[in-house]
C-alpha positions as CSV (number, residue, x, y, z in Angstrom):
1,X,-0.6,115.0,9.9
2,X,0.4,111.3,9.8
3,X,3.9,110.2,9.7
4,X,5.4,107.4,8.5
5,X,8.5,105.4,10.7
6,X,10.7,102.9,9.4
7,X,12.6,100.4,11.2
8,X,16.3,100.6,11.5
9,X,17.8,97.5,9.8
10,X,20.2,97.1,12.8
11,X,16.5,96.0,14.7
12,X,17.4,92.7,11.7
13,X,21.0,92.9,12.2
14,X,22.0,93.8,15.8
15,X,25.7,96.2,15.1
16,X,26.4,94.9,12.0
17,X,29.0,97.9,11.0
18,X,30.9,97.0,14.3
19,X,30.4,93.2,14.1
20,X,33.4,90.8,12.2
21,X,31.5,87.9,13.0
22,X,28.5,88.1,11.8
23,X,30.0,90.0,8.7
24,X,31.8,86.8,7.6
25,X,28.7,84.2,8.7
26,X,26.8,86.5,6.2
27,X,29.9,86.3,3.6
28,X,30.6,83.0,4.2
29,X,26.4,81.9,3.6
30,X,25.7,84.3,0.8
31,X,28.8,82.9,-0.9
32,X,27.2,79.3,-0.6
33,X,23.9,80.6,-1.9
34,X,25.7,81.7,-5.2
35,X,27.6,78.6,-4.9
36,X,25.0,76.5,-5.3
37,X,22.8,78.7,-7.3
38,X,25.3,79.0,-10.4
39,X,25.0,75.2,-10.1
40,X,21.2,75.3,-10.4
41,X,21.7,77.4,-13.2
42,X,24.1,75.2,-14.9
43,X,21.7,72.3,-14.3
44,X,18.6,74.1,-15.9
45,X,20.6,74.5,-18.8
46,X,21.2,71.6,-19.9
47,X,24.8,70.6,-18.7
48,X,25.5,67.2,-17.7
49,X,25.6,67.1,-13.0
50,X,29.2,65.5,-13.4
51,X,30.5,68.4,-15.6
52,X,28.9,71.3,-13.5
53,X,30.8,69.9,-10.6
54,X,33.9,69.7,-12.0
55,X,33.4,73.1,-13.7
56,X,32.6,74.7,-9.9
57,X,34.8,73.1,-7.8
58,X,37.7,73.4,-10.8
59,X,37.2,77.6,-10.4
60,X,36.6,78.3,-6.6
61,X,38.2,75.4,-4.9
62,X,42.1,74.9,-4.1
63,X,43.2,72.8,-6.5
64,X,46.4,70.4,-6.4
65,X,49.3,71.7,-6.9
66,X,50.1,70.5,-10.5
67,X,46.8,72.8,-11.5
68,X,47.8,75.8,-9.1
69,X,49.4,77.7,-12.1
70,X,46.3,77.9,-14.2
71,X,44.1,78.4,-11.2
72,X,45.9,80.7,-9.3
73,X,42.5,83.2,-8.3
74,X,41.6,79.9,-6.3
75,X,43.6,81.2,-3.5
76,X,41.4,84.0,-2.4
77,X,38.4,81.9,-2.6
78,X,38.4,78.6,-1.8
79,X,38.2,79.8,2.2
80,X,34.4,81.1,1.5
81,X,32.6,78.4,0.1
82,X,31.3,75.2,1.4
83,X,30.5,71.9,-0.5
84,X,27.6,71.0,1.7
85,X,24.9,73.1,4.2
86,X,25.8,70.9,7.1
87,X,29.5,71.5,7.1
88,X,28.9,75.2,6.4
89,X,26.4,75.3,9.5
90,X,29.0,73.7,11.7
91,X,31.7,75.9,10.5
92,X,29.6,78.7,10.9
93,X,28.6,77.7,14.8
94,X,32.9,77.5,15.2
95,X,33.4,80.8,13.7
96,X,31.0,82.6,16.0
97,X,32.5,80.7,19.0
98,X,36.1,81.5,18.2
99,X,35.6,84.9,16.7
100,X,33.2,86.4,19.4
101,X,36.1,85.7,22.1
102,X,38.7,87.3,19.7
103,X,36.0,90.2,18.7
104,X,35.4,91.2,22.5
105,X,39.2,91.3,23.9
106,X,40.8,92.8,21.4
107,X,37.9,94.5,19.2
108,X,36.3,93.7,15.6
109,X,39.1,95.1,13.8
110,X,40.9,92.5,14.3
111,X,38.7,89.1,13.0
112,X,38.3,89.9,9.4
113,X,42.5,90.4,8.8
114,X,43.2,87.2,11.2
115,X,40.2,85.3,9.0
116,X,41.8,86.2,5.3
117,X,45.3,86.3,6.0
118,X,44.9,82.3,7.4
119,X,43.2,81.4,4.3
120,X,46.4,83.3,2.3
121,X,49.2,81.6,4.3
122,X,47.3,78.6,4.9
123,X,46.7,77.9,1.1
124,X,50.7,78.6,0.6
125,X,51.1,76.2,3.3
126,X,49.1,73.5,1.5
127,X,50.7,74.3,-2.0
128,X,54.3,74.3,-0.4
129,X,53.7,71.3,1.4
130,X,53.2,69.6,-1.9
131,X,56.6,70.4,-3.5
132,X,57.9,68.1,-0.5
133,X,59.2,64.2,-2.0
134,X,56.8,61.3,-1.0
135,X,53.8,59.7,-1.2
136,X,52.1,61.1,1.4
137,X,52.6,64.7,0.5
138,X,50.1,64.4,-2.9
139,X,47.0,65.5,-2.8
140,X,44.6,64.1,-5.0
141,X,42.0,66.1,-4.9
142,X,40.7,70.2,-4.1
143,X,40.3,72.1,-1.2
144,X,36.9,74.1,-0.3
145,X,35.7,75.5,3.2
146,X,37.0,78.0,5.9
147,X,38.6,75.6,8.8
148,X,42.2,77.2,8.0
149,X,40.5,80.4,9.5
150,X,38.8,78.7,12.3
151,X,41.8,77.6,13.4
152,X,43.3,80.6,13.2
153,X,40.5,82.5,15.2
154,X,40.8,79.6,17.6
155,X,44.8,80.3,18.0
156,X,44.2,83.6,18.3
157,X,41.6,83.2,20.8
158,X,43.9,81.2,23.2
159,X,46.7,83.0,22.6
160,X,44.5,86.3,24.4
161,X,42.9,84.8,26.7
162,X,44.0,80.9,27.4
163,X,41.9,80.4,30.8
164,X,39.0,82.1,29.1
165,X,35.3,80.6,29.8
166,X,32.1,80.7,27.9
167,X,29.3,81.3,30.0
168,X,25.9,79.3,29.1
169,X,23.5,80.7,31.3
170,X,24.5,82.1,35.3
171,X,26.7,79.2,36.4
172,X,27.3,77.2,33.8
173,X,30.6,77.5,31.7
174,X,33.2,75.6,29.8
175,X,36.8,76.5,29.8
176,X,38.0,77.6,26.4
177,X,40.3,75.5,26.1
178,X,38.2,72.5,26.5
179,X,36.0,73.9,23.2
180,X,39.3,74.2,20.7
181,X,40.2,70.7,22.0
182,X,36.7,69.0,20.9
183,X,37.5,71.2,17.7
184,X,40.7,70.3,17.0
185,X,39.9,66.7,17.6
186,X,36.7,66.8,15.0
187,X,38.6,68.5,13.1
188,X,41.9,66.4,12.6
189,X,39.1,63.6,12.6
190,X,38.1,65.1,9.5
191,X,41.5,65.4,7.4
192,X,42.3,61.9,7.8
193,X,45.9,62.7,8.9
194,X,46.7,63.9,5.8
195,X,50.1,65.5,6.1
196,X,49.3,68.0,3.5
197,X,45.7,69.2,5.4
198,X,47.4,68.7,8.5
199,X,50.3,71.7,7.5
200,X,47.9,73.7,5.8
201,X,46.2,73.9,9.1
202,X,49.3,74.4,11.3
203,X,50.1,77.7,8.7
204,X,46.4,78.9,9.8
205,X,46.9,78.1,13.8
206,X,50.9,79.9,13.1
207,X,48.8,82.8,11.6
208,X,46.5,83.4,14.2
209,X,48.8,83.0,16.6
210,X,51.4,85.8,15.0
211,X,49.4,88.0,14.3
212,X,47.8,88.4,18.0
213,X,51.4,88.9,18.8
214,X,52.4,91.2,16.6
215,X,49.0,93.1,18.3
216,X,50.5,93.1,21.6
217,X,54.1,94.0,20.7
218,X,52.4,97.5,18.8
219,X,51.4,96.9,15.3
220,X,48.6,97.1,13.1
221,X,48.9,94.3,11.0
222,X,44.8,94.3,9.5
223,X,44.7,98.4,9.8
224,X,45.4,98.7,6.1
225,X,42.3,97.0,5.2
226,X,40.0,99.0,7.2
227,X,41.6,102.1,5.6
228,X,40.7,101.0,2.0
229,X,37.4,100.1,3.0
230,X,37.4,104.0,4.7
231,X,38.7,105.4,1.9
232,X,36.3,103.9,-0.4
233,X,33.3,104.7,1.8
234,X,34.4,108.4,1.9
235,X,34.9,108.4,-2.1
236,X,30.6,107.8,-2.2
237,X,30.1,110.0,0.5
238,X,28.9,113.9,0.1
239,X,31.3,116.3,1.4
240,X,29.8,117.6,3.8
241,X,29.0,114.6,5.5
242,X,33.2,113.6,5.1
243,X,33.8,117.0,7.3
244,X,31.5,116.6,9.8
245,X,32.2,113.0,10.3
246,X,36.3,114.1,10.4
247,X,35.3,117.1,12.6
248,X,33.5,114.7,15.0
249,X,36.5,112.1,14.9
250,X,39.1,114.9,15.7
251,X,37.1,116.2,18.9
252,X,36.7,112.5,19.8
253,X,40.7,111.7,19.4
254,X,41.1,115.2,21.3
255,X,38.9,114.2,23.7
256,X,40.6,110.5,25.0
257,X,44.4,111.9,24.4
258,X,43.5,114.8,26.7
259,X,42.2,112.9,29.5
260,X,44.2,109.4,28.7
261,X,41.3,107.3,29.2
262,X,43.0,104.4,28.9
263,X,46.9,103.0,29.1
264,X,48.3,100.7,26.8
265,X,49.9,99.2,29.9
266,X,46.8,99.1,31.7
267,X,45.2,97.2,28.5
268,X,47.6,94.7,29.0
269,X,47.3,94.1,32.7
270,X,43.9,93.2,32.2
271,X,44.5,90.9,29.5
272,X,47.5,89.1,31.6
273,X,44.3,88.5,34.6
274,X,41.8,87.4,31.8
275,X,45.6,84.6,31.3
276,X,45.7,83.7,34.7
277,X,42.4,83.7,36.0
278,X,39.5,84.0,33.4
279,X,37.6,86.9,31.8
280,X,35.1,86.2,34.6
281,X,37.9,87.8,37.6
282,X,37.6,91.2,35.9
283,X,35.5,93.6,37.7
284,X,33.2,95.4,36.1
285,X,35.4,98.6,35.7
286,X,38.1,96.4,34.1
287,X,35.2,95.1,31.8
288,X,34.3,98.7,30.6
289,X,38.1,99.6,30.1
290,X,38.2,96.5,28.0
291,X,35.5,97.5,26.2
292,X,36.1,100.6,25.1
293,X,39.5,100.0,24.0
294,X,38.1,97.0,21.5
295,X,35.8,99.4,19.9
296,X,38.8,102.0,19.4
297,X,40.8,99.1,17.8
């Protein structure tokens, strides 16, 4: 008797369910696709290049302040669209750098929430910025593309971990530090020292950098949003599926409270090394505590 095998999609997408990162690449492309796709349409219908663009950018792009009111939705999704493939790749390559640091100290839990709630305060950033007297404070134009949240990931990042390295191969590595500089630089290059781009990305740099210490100091701040998305996945889900899953979750949280696997104190000893010395002084025990306690988070 023959039998048939199928290949686990995680052989195409290595832990996707317990991977931020390459969760919001795959957003962050697939919203580009649809993008640019809706434009295709648009062109194939008939309607004028000039007024497609105005059209897209006018309902997914930030717009000035004087247009806010009308365009309001614009807040939630200017941060996941890209105007062109290059500056999407580059973003993308940033993302995965940043986010990968924060994803392995303190677990994937906690790179989606720092991601959207940069874009949120960052936005209010931008459109409060605006209300400020002066020439220099107007912004002519819209806003598309995720670098509030990079720079976010990158505050939270350093904020962790500041002597952190990334290792390219045995020997080879470059301080952390060192990589948000060449970013920040690039990216500051690319604002033009606008005052209002500069603020919006000192709210997403502020965000990142609270919200890793609200982390520290015992709160939850992105919990709630992995509850919805819990709650909604047990809504689809057949009963009996729900109680074994919560059967298996309660022998599991039985399981690490009765032997106190590991501290919160302990946690944050290790993380205080990673400060002063670099994730590469942890020994391989410290490595495995960290681990596990970034997949309970």
């Amino acid at each position: 008797m023959s039998k048939v095998y199928k290949r686990s999609p995680s052989v195409f997408l290595p832990a996707y369910r317990n991977n931020a990162v390459l969760q919001l690449v795959i957003a962050c492309g697939v919203a580009f696709v649809l993008y640019h796709f809706v434009e295709a349409i648009l062109w194939i219908a008939g309607v004028p290049k000039g007024q497609v663009a105005l059209y897209m950018v006018g309902n997914v792009a930030l717009p000035p302040l004087a247009l806010f009111k009308t365009k309001w939705w614009t807040l939630f999704t200017y941060g996941w669209v890209h105007g062109g493939f290059w500056e999407m790749f580059s973003n993308m390559i940033w993302l995965y750098c940043f986010g990968s640091v924060v994803q392995t100290l303190v677990g994937y839990r906690q790179v989606i929430p720092i991601f959207i709630y940069s874009l949120l305060i960052g936005g209010v950033f931008c459109l409060l910025a605006q209300l400020i007297p002066g020439s220099l404070f107007v912004v002519g134009h819209s806003i598309l593309g995720a670098q509030v949240g990079l720079v976010a990931l990158a505050a939270a990042a350093i904020t962790i971990a500041p002597k952190y390295r990334l290792f390219f191969g045995y020997s080879f590595s470059i301080p952390l530090m060192v990589i948000a500089a060449i970013f920040l630089v690039l990216l500051l290059m690319s604002t033009g020292m606008q005052p209002v781009l500069l603020l919006m990305l000192l709210g997403g740099g502020l965000t990142g950098f609270t919200y890793i210490r609200l982390l520290r100091n015992g709160y939850r701040p992105g919990a709630w949003m992995y509850d919805i998305f819990e709650r909604m996945e047990r809504s689809v889900t057949p009963n009996e599926m729900v109680a074994r899953s919560s059967k298996k979750r309660k022998q599991v949280l039985d399981h690490v409270h009765a032997h106190n696997e590991v501290s919160q104190k302990r946690i944050d000893d290790i993380l205080d090394k990673i400060s002063r010395h670099g994730y590469s002084s942890l020994t391989n025990e410290e490595k495995e505590i960290l681990m596990k306690a970034s997949k309970e988070n």
